[in-house]
Steps between C-alpha positions, in 0.01 A plus 500: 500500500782238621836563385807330573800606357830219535840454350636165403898522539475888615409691766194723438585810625304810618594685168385217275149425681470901453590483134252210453201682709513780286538306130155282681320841524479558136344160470209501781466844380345295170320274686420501833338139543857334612454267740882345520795584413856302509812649363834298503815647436767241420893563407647194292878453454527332175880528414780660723430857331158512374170524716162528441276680681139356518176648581165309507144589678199301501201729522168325595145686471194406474436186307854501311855462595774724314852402451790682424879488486780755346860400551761770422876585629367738750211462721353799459487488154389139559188661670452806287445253200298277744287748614408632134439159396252428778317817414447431198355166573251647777354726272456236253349314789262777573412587155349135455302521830340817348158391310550659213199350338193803473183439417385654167318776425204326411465256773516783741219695326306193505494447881404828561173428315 
């Protein structure tokens, strides 16, 4: 798995690569076919007092691309929210790779015949 972690107007710091490792274990944990991952940090300076802290990831695997951004005062909220979001979305992912179509009961007892 390739991951690059980067910060757009912010320095990403020991702490917050850390912080972002361990929310990305819960997530592989899931799903373990992740080829690529790309997480962006990003602090915008709207008005003099207010900033917003933004989160996004881009998580590629096999045959699909998944996309997600959480913005949020602080970061690590910003990523908490992030992080739940894209786990939710690779177990969706996963749950529609799953063949969940069975054979029935009958067409099974007619092959053995």
């Amino acid at each position: 798995m390739n991951l690059t972690i980067s910060g757009h107007h912010l320095e990403v710091t020991p702490a917050l690569r850390e912080y972002v490792l361990t929310k990305l274990d819960r997530v592989t944990r899931h799903f373990d076919q992740v080829v690529d991952v790309t997480v962006l940090l990003t602090v915008e300076k709207l008005k003099e007092k207010e900033r917003r802290q933004k989160a996004e990831v881009t998580l590629h695997v096999k045959g699909r691309d998944i996309f997600v951004e959480q913005s949020h005062e602080d970061l690590y909220a910003a990523i908490d929210q992030l992080m739940d979001k894209l786990d939710r979305q690779v177990v969706r992912h996963k749950d529609r790779l799953q063949d969940h179509h069975h054979q029935s009961a009958k067409r099974m007892g007619a092959e053995l015949s």
